[in-house]
N, C-alpha and C positions, 0 to 999 in steps of 0.2 A: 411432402410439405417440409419434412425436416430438412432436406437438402437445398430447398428454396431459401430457410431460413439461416443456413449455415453459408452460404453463396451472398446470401443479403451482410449477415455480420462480418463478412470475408471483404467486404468491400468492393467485389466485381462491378466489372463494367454494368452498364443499361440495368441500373441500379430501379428505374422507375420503372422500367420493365415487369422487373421480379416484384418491385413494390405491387403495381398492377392486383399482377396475378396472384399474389399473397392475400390480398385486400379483396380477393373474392369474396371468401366466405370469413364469418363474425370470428371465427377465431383468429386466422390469420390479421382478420382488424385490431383484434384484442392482442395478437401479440406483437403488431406493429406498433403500436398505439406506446406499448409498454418500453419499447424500445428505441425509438427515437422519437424526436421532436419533429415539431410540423416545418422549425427554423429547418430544420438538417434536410427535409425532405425539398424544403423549396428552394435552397442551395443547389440539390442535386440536381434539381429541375434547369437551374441556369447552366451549371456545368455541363447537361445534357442535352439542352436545347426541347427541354421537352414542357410544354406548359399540361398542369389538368387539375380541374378545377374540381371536378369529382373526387379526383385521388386526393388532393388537400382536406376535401372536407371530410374525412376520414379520421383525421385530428377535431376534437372539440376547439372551437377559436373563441376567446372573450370579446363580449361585444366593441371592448373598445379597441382590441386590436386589430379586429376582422376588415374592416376598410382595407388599412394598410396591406395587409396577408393579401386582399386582392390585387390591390394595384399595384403590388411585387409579384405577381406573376408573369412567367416569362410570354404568357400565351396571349399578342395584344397589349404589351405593356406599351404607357404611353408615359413619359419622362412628365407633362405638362400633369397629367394628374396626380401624380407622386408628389411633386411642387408642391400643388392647392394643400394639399395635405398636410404636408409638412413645414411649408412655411406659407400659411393662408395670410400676411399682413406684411408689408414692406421690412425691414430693419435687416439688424443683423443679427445671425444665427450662428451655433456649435453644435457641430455633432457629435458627440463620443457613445461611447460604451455604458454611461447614465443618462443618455437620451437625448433632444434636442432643447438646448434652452437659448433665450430669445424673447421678442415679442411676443411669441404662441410658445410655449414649452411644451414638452408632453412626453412619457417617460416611451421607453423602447427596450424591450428585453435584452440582455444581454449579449444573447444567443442571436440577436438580430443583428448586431451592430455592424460586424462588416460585411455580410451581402448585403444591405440598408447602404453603407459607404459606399460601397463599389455600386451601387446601382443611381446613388447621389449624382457622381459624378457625372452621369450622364444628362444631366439637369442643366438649360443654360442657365448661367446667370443673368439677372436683371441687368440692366442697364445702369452702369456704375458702381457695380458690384463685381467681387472674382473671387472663385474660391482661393482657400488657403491651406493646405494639408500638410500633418504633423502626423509623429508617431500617434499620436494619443486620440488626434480629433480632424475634422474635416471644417474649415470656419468659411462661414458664406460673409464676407466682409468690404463695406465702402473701398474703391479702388486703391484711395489715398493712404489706406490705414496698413504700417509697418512700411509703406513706400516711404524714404526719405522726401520733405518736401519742399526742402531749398537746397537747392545744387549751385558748383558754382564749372563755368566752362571757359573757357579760351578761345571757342570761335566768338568770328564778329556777330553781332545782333540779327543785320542782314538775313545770314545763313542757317539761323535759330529753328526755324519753322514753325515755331509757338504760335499758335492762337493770338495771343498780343505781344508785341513788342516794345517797351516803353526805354525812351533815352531820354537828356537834359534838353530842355528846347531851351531857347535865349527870348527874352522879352519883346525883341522886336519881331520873331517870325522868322529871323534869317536862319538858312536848313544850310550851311558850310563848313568843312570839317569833321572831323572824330565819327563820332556815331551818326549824328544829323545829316551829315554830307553823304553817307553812306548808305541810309536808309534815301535818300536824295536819289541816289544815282538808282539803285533798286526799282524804288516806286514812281520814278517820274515826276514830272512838273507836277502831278494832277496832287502829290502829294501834299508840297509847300503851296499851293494855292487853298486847299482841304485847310492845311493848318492858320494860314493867316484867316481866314473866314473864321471860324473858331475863335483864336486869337483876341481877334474885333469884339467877340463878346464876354472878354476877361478883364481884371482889373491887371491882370501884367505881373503879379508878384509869384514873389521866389513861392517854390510850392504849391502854386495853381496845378489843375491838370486840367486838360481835354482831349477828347479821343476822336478819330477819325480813320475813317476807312483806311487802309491796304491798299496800295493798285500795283499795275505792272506786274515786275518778277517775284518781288514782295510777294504778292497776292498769289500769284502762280506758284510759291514756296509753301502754302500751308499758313502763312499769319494773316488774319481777317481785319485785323485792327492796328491802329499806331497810337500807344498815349501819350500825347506829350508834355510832358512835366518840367514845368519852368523852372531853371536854375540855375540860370545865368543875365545877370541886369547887363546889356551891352552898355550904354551909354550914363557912366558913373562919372564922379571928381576922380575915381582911381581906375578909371577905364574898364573893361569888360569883366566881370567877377558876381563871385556868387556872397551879397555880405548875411547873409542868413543861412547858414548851414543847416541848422538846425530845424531849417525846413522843411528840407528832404524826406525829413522822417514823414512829414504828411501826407509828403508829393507821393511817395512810395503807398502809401496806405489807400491816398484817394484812387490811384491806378489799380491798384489790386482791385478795390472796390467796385470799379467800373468796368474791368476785365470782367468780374462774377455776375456783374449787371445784363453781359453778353454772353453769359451761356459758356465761359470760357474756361476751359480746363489745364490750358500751359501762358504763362507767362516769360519772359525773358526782359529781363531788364539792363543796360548800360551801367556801368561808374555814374553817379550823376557830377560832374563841376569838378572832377580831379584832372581834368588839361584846363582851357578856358576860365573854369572856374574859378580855379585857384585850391579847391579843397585838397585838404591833405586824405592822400588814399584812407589813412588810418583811420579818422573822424568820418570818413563817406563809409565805410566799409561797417562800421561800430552804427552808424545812423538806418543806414538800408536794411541791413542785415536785422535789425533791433525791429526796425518797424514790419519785415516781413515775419519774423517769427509775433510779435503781438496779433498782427492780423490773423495768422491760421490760427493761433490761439485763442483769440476770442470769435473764431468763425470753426469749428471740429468740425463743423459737416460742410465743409468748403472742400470741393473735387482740386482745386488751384495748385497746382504745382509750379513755383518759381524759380529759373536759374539766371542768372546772374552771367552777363555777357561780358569776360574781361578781359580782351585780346594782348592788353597790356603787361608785361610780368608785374610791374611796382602794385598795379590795382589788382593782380589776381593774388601775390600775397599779401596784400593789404587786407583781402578778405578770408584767404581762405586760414588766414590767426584767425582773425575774427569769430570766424563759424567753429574753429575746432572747441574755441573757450567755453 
């Protein structure tokens, strides 16, 4: 026995082995018991690929731990009931070395914490959820959260692949030029027919939006929808221009809002009115940008991630002062 138990404190191999055999008789219990923990022993079990259920309960387990102690066995472990356990109710969760707090908290010995971790990870995450791991903790966290969530890009719209795509549409329907012309050529005739239909049932002003299918290569890209956000009056006393800027900010808002209406997780937006329209990059840039950070702000549990399509150099740094201020 003593050799058992000097080969066990020595750290050898087929450690559950000797544990085993040690744990025959009441003594070697008693002086297993005394010497390590049930954490350490069920560690070694992972390490060794060996599960036993017998051998654990060799340890006294607190009732309120004892679930857990089960469903961390190696023998039969199943990831989904580790879950139920540990986070029985939607939200967001942390795991550290003071245990899981969250919707359900519930404390976790210390000696637990990172076979508890390591064996987390093997948990998928829910749907719009992804872990996060730090020295300190492991965080079960909404997709969006420490994701930046207004970017700004340099490709065309077109080539975005977002979920929705929204550009300046002009009051009478015409899809020619800039961004319009280009989602045009994309999605096909079927597109500007989609939008004049629409259209017909708007009052026509700067900051309206309506949304409308995808088609064509569009569609075959990954973006499901098109918003079109009016910002440009064609036929004015000063010819084709946007005299309300200060619209945009809505037009932007209502698109967002209609994007989340469909289930939509990437936006991409245009300049709105800085060729045609006349707007100055700087006042477009201060107006969109203003109105997409209010929206995720007054919307925190919004998955939407917006970036800003600005093939233009004047409009990409028009914006990207904007965002850095």
């Amino acid at each position: 026995m003593q050799d058992l138990q000097r080969r066990l404190l020595m750290g050898e191999e087929g450690r559950i082995h000797l544990l085993r055999t040690c744990c025959t008789s009441e003594e070697g219990r008693q002086w297993c018991r005394q010497r390590f923990t049930v954490y350490e022993v069920l560690d070694w079990m992972w390490k060794e690929g060996q599960g036993d259920q017998h051998l654990l309960e060799v340890w006294p387990q607190e009732p309120a731990q004892a679930p857990l102690l089960q469903a961390l066995l190696p023998e039969g472990f199943q990831s989904t009931r580790l879950a139920q356990l540990l986070f029985p109710t939607p939200g967001s969760y942390r795991l550290d070395d003071r245990g899981i707090s969250g919707p359900v908290s519930r404390a976790i010995p210390p000696e637990l914490h990172l076979l508890l971790r390591r064996r987390v990870r093997d948990i998928k995450p829910p749907a719009g959820y992804r872990w996060r791991e730090t020295a300190r903790s492991l965080d079960l966290i909404p997709d969006h959260v420490g994701v930046p969530r207004i970017s700004l890009s340099q490709h065309v719209l077109e080539e975005s692949g977002a979920d929705v795509v929204a550009y300046g549409a002009k009051d009478n329907g015409e899809m020619g030029g800039g961004a319009s012309g280009a989602l045009l050529v994309a999605a096909g005739p079927q597109l500007e027919e989609a939008s004049r239909a629409e259209l017909a049932r708007s009052d026509k002003e700067i900051g309206e939006v309506y949304i409308t299918p995808a088609f064509g290569r569009l569609l075959k890209s990954g973006t499901r929808w098109v918003c079109h956000i009016i910002s440009i009056l064609k036929y004015t006393d000063q010819g084709a221009w946007c005299p309300r800027p200060e619209l945009l900010e809505v037009g932007v808002a209502r698109a967002l809002a209609l994007a989340e209406d469909r289930k939509a997780l990437t936006v991409a937006i245009s300049a709105l009115g800085t060729g045609e329209g006349r707007v100055a990059p700087e006042l477009c840039a201060r107006l969109m940008i203003g109105a997409a950070r209010k929206y995720l702000s007054e919307h925190p549990e919004s998955p939407l991630k917006v970036t800003f399509c600005l093939p233009t150099e004047r409009d990409y740094q028009a914006f990207e002062r904007t965002l850095s201020d």
